[in-house]
N, CA, C and O of each residue as an XYZ file, in Angstrom:
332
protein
N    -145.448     18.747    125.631
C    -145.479     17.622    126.525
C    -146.915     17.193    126.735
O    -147.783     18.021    127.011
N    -147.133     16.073    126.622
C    -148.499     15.559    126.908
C    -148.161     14.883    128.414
O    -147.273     14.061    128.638
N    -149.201     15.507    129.476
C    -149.347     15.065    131.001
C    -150.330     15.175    131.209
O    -151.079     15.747    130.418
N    -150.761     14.652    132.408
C    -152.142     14.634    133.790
C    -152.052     15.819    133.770
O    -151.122     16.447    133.264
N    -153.115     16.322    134.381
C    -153.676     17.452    135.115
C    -152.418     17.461    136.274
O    -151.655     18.417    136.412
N    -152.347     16.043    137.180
C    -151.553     16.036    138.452
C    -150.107     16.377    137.990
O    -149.578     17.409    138.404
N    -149.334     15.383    136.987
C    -148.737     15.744    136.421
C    -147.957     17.191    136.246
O    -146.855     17.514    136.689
N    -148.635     17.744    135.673
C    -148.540     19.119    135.584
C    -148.419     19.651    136.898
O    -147.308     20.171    137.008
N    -148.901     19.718    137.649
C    -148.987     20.294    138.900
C    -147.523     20.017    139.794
O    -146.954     20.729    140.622
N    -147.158     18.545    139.196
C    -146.181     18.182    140.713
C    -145.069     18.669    140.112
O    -144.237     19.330    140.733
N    -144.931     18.274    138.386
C    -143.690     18.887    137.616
C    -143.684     20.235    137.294
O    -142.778     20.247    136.460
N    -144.145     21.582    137.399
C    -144.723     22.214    137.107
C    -143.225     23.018    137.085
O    -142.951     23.458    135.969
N    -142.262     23.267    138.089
C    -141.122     23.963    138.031
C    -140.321     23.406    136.605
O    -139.968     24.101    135.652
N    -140.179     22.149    136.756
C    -139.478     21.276    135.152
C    -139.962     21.493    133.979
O    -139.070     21.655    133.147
N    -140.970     21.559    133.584
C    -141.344     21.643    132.427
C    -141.978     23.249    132.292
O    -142.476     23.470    131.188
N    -142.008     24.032    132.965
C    -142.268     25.436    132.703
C    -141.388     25.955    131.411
O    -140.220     25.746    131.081
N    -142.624     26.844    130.731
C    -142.411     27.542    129.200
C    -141.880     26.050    128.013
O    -141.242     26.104    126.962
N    -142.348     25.084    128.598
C    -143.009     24.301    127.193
C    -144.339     24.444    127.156
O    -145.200     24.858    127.933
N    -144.297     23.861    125.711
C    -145.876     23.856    125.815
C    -146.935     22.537    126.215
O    -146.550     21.370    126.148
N    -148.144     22.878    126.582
C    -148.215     21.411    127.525
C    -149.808     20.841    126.573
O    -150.587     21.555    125.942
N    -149.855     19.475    126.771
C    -150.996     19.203    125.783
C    -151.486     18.478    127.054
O    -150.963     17.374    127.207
N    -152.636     18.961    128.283
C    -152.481     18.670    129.391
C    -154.458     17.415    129.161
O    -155.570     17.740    128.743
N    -153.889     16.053    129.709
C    -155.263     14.919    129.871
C    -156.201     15.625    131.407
O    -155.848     15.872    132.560
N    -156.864     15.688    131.025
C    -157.933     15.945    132.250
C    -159.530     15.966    131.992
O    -160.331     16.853    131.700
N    -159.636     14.322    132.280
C    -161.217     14.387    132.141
C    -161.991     14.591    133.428
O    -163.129     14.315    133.811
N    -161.559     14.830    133.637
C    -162.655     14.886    135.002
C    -163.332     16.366    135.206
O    -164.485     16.753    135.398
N    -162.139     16.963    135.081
C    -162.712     18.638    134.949
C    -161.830     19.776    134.603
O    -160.610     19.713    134.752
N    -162.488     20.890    134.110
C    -161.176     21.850    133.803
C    -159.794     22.133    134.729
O    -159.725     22.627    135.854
N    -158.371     21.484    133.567
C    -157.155     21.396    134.308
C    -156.924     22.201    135.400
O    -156.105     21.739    136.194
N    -157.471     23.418    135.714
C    -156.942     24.022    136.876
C    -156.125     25.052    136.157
O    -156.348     26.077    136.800
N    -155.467     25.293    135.377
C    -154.816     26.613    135.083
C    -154.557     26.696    134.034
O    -154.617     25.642    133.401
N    -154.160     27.888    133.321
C    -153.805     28.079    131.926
C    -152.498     28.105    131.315
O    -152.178     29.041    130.582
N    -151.701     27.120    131.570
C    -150.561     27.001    131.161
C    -150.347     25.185    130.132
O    -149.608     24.219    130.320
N    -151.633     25.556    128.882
C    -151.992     24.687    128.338
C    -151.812     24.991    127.249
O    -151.307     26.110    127.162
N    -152.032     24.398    126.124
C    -152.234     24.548    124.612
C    -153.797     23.645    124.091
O    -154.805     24.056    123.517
N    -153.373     22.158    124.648
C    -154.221     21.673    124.423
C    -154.854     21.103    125.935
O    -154.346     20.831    127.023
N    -155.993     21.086    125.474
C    -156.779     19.951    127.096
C    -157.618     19.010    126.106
O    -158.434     19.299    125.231
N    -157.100     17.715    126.583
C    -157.808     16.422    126.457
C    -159.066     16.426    127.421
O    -158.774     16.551    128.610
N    -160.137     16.334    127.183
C    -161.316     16.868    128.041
C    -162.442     15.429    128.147
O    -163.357     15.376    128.968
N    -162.091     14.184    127.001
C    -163.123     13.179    126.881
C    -161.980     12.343    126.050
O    -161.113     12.887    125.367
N    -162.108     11.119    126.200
C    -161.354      9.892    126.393
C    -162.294      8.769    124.872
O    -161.717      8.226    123.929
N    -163.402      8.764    125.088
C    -164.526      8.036    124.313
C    -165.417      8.693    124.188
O    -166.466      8.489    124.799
N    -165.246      9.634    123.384
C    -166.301     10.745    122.758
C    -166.619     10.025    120.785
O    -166.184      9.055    120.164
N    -167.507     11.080    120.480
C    -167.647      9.960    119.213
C    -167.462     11.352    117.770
O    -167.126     12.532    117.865
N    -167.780     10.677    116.784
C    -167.293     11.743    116.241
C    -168.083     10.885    114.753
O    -167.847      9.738    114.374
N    -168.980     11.816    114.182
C    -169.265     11.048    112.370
C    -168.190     10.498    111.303
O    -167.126     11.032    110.987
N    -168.791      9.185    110.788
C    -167.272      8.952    110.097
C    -166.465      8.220    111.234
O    -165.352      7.858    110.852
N    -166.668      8.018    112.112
C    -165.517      7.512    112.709
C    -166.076      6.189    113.780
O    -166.910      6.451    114.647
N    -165.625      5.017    113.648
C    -166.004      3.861    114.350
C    -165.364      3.738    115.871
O    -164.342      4.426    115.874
N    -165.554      3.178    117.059
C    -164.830      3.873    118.172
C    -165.205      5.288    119.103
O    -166.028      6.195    118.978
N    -164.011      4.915    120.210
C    -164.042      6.147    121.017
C    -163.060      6.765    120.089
O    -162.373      6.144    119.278
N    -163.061      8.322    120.329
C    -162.411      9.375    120.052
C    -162.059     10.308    121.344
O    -162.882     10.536    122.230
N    -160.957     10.728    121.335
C    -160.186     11.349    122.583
C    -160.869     12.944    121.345
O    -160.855     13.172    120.135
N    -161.400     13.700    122.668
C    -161.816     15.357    122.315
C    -160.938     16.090    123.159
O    -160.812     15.902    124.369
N    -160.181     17.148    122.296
C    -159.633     18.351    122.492
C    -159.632     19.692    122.441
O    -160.032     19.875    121.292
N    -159.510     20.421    122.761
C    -159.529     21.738    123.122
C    -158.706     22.493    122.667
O    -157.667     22.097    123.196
N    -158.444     23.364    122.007
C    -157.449     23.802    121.220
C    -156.807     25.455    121.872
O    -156.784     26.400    121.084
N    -156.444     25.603    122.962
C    -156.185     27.305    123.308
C    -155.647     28.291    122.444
O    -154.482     28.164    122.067
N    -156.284     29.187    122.104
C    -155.767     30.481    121.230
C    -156.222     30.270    119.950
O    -155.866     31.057    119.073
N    -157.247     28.963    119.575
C    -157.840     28.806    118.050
C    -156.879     28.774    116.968
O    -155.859     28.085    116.956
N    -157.366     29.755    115.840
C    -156.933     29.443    114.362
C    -155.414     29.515    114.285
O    -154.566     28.729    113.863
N    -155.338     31.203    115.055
C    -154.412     31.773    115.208
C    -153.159     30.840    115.805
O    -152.174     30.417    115.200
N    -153.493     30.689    117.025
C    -152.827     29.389    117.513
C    -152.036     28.077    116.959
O    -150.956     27.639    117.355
N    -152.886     27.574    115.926
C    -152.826     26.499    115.009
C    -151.667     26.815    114.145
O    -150.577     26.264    113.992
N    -152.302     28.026    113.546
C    -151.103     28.934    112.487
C    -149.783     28.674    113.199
O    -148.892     27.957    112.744
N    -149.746     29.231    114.191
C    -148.603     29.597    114.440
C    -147.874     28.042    114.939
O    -146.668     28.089    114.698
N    -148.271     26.755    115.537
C    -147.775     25.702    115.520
C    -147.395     24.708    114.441
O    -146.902     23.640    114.807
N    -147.524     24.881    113.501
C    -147.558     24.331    112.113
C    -147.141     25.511    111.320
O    -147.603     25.430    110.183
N    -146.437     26.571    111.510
C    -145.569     27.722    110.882
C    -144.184     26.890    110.638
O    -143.473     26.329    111.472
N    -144.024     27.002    109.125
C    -142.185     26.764    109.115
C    -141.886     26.859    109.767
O    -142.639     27.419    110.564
N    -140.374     26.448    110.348
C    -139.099     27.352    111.123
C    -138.485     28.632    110.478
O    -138.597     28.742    109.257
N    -138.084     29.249    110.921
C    -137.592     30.959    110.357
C    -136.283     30.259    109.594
O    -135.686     29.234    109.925
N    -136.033     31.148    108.466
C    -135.079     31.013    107.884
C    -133.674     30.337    108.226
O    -132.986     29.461    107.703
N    -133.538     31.440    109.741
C    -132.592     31.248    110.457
C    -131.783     29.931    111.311
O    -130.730     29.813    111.938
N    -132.747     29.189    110.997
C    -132.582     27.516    112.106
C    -132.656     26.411    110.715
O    -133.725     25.904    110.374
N    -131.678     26.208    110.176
C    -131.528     25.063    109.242
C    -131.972     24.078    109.507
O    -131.515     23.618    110.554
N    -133.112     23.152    108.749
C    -133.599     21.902    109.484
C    -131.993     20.615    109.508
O    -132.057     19.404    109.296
N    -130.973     21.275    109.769
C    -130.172     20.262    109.823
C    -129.457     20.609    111.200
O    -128.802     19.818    111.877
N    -129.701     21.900    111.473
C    -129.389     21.770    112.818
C    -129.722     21.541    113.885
O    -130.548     22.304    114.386
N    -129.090     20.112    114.867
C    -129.988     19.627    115.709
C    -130.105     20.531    116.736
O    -129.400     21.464    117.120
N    -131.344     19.963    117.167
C    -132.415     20.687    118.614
C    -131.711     20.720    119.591
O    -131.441     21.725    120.250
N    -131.172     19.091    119.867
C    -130.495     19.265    121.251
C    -129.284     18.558    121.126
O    -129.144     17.338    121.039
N    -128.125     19.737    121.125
C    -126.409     19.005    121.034
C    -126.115     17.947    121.809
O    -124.992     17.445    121.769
């Protein structure tokens, strides 16, 4: 789920144990129940014309790996997510 910092906070019972890709420029979100933090809005980046939104990535490589991992054998990509 991509939310506010506030966001997060007011929904915080609802969306518990997803994972959260939480916007907060102003300052660190307040808690660790993140994956990603959006931290800068118009940041710049080489190669690239424009603002650029900068992120934060929690748990690194490892992390990455494991979000971009196949699905296990077991879950056919034909079976839907939500009946």
């Amino acid at each position: 789920l991509y939310v506010t910092d506030e966001a997060a906070r007011v929904y915080a019972a609802q969306i518990a144990g997803r994972p959260h890709w939480v916007r907060s420029l102003a300052r660190w979100p307040g808690h660790d129940d993140w994956i990603y933090w959006q931290y800068h809005d118009s940041g710049r980046v080489d190669g690239i014309s424009g603002d650029v939104d900068l992120n934060v990535l929690q748990g690194g490589q490892e992390k990455l790996a494991e979000l971009f991992a196949p699905p296990p054998e077991s879950i056919s990509r034909e079976t839907p997510l939500y009946p």
